[in-house]
C-alpha positions as CSV (number, residue, x, y, z in Angstrom):
1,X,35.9,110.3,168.1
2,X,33.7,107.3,166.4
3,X,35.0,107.3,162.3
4,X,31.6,107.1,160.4
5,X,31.2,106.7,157.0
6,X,28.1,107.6,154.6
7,X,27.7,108.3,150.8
8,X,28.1,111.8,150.5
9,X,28.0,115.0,148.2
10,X,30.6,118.3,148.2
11,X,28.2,121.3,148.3
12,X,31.6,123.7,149.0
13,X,35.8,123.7,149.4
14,X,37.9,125.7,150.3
15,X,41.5,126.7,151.5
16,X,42.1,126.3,155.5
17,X,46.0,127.1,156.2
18,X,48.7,125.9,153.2
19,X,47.6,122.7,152.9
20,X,44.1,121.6,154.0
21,X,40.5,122.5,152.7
22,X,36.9,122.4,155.1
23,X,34.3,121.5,152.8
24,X,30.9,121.5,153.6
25,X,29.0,117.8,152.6
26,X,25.8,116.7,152.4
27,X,25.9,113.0,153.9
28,X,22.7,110.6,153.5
29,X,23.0,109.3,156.9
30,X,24.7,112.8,158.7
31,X,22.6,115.5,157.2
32,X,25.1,118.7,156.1
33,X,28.5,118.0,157.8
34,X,32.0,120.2,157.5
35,X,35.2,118.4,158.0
36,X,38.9,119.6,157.6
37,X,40.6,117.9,154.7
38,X,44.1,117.8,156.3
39,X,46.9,117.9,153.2
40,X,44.5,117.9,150.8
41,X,46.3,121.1,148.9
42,X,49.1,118.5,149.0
43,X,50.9,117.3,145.9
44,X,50.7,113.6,146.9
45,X,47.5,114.5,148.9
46,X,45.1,111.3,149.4
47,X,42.6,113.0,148.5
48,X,43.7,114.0,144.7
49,X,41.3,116.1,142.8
50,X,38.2,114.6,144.7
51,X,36.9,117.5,146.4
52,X,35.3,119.3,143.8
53,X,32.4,120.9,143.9
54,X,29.4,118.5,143.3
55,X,32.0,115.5,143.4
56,X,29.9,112.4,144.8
57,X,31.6,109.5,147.2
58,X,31.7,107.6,150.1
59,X,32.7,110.1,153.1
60,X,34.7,109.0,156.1
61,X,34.4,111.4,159.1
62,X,35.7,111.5,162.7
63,X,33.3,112.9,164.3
64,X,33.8,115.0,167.6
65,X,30.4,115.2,169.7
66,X,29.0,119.2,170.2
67,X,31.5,120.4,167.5
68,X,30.5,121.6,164.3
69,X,33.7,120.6,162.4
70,X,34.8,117.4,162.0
71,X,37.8,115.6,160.3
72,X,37.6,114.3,157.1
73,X,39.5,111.0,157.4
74,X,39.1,109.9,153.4
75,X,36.8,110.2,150.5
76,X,36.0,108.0,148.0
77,X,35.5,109.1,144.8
78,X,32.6,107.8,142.7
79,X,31.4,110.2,140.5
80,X,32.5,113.8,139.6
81,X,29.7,114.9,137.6
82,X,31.9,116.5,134.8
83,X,28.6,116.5,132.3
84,X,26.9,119.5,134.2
85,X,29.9,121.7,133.2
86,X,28.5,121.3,129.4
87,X,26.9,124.5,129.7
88,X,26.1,127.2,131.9
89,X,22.3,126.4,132.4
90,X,23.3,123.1,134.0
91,X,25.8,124.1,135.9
92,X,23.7,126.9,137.3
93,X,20.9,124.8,138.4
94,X,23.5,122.5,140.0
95,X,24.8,125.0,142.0
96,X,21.4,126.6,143.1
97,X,20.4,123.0,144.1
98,X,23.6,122.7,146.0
99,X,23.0,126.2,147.9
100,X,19.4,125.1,148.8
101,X,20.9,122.0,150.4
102,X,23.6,123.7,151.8
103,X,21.9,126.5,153.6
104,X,18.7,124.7,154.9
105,X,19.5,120.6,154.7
106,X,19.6,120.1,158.2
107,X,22.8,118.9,159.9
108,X,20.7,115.8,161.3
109,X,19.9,112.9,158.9
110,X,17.7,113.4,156.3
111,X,18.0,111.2,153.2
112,X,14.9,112.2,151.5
113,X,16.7,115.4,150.5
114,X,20.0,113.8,149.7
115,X,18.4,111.6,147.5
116,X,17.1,114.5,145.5
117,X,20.0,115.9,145.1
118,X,21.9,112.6,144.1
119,X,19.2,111.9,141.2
120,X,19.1,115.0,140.4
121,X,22.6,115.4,139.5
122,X,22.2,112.5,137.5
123,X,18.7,114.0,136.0
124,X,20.8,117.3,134.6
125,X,23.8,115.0,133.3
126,X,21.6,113.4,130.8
127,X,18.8,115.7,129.9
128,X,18.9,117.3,126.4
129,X,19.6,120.9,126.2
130,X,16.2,121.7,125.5
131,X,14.3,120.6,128.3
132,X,17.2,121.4,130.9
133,X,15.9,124.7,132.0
134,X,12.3,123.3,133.0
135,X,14.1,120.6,134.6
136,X,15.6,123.2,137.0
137,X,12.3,124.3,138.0
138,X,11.1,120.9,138.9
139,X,14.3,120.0,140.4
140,X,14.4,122.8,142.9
141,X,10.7,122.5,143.5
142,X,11.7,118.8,144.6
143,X,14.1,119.7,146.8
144,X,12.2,122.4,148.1
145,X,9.3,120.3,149.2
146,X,11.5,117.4,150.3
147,X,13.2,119.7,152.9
148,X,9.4,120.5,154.1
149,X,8.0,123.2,152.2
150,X,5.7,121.8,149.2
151,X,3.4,124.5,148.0
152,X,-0.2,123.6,148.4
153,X,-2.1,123.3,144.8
154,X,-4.9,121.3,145.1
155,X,-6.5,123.0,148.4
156,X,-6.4,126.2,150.1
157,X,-3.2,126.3,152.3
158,X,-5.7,128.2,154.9
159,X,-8.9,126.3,155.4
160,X,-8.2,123.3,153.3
161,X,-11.3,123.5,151.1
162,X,-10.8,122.2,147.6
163,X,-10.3,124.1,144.8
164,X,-11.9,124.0,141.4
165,X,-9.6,122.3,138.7
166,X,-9.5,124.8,135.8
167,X,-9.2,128.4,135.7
168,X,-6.9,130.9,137.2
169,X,-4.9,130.0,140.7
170,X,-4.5,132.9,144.0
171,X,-1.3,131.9,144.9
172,X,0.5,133.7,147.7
173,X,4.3,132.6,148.6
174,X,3.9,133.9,151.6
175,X,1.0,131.6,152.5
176,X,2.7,128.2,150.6
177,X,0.5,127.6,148.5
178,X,-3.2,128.2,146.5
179,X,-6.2,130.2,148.7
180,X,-9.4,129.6,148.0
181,X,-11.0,132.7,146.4
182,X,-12.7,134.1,150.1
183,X,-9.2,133.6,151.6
184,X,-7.9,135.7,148.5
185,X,-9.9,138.6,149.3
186,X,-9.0,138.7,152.8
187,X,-5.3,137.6,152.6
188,X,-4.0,138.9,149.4
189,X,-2.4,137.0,146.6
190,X,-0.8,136.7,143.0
191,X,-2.7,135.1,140.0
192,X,-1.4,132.4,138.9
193,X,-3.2,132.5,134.8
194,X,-4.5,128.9,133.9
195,X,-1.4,128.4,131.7
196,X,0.5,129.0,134.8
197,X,-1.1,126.8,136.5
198,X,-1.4,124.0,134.4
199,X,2.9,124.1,134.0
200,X,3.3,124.5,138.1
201,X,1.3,121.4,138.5
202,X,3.1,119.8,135.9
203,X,6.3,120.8,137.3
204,X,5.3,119.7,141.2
205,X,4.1,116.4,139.4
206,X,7.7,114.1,138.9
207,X,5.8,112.1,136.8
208,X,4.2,114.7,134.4
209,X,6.1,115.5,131.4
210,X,7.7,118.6,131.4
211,X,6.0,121.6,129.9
212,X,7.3,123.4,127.2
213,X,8.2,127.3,128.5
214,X,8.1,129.9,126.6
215,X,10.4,133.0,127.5
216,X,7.7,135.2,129.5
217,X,6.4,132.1,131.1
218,X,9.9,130.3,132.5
219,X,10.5,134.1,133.5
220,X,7.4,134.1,135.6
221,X,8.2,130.6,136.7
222,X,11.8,131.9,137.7
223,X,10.5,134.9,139.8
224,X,7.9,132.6,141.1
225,X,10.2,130.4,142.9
226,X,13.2,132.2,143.8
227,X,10.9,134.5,146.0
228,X,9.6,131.4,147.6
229,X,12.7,129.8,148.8
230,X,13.9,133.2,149.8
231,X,10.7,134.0,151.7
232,X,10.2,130.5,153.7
233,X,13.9,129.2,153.5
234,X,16.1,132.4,152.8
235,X,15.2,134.1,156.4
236,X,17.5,137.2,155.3
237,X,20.4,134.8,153.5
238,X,22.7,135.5,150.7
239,X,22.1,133.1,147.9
240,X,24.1,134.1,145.1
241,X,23.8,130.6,143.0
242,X,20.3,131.4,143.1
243,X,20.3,134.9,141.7
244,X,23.0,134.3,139.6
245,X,20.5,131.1,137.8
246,X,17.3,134.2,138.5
247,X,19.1,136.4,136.2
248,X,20.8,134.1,133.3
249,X,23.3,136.6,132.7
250,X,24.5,134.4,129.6
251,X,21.4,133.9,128.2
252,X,21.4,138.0,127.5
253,X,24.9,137.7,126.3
């Protein structure tokens, strides 16, 4: 069993036997590994309080070829992310981002999407409360095209013909992406109202500045997205860190 080692990211813990947790990682150089923390429910364990949820370090692994749990020989804490616990709309984007990577990162490496996640930790940390929810939506969009599935905006996501620059959108999730308006009639699709379209480009563009959402849009926005990832990444999953962000339960409160 070779001992590799790769900056990595807890996406889950939890309890295996009386004193050892499996979490789930996402590794730069591994893709999405699990390894059993031996002792790490231990008083004295090695391992302290470092597997938390979101906690960033330097991952040691033993890994055993054709299995899909390995050891988790040590972990080196470097950041715990404590700022995203500041209030519920960060930490619920953080742990939607962390359930996209969990669920579809693939278990190969793929450090495009771990760098998204790693920055945008750090991008939620420091945001001020007023912009974080439109932050989400770009974050999630980021990760979602990183892992392979960028909507189309610019041209139709059928025949590729360009479309014009102002007006109303077709849009169809199940598509990915804009039609043009002949492959609207014949496919089917959502309009996208030039507002709408205006903030989704702004929001796929990570060096736009953010638009400013008004209740009815971010709600649209919301819908918009969480039907995507559940139609090309969800393939019949349970994603409850995404519905529980889709419904904002303490924003009604």
């Amino acid at each position: 069993m070779p001992l590799v080692s790769s900056p990595a990211i807890v996406l889950s813990a939890f309890r295996y036997s009386e004193s050892s947790k499996i979490v789930r990682l996402a590794t730069r150089d591994y893709g999405v590994q699990s390894g059993i923390a031996k002792g790490a429910l231990r008083p004295k364990s090695r391992f302290g309080a470092a597997l938390q949820l979101l906690s960033e370090g330097q991952a040691h692994l033993l890994m055993k070829e054709h299995r899909e749990l390995h050891i988790l020989a040590g972990f080196e804490l470097r950041k715990l992310h404590v700022g995203l616990t500041s209030d519920l709309e960060r930490y619920a984007i953080a742990c939607a981002l962390s359930e996209v990577m969990l669920r579809f990162a693939p278990a190969d490496p793929h450090p495009e999407s771990f760098d998204v996640l790693q920055a945008s930790l750090d991008q939620l940390e420091s945001i001020p409360l007023a912009q974080t929810e439109a932050l989400g939506f770009r974050l999630l969009w980021q990760l979602v095209s990183a892992l392979g599935f960028a909507p189309a905006l610019h041209a139709c996501v059928i025949d590729g013909h360009e479309l014009p620059a102002g007006g109303p959108l077709p849009f169809s999730t199940r598509e990915g992406g804009a039609l043009c308006s002949s492959c609207a009639a014949q496919q089917g699709a959502s309009q996208l109202p030039e507002r709408d379209r205006l903030d989704l480009v702004a929001l796929l563009d990570p060096g736009a500045d953010l638009p400013v959402l008004d209740v009815r849009h971010a709600a649209a926005h919301r819908r918009l997205l969480a039907r995507y990832i559940r139609y090309h990444l969800g393939e019949g999953a349970e994603l409850p860190a995404l519905e529980f962000w889709t419904q904002r339960p303490w924003a009604a409160a």
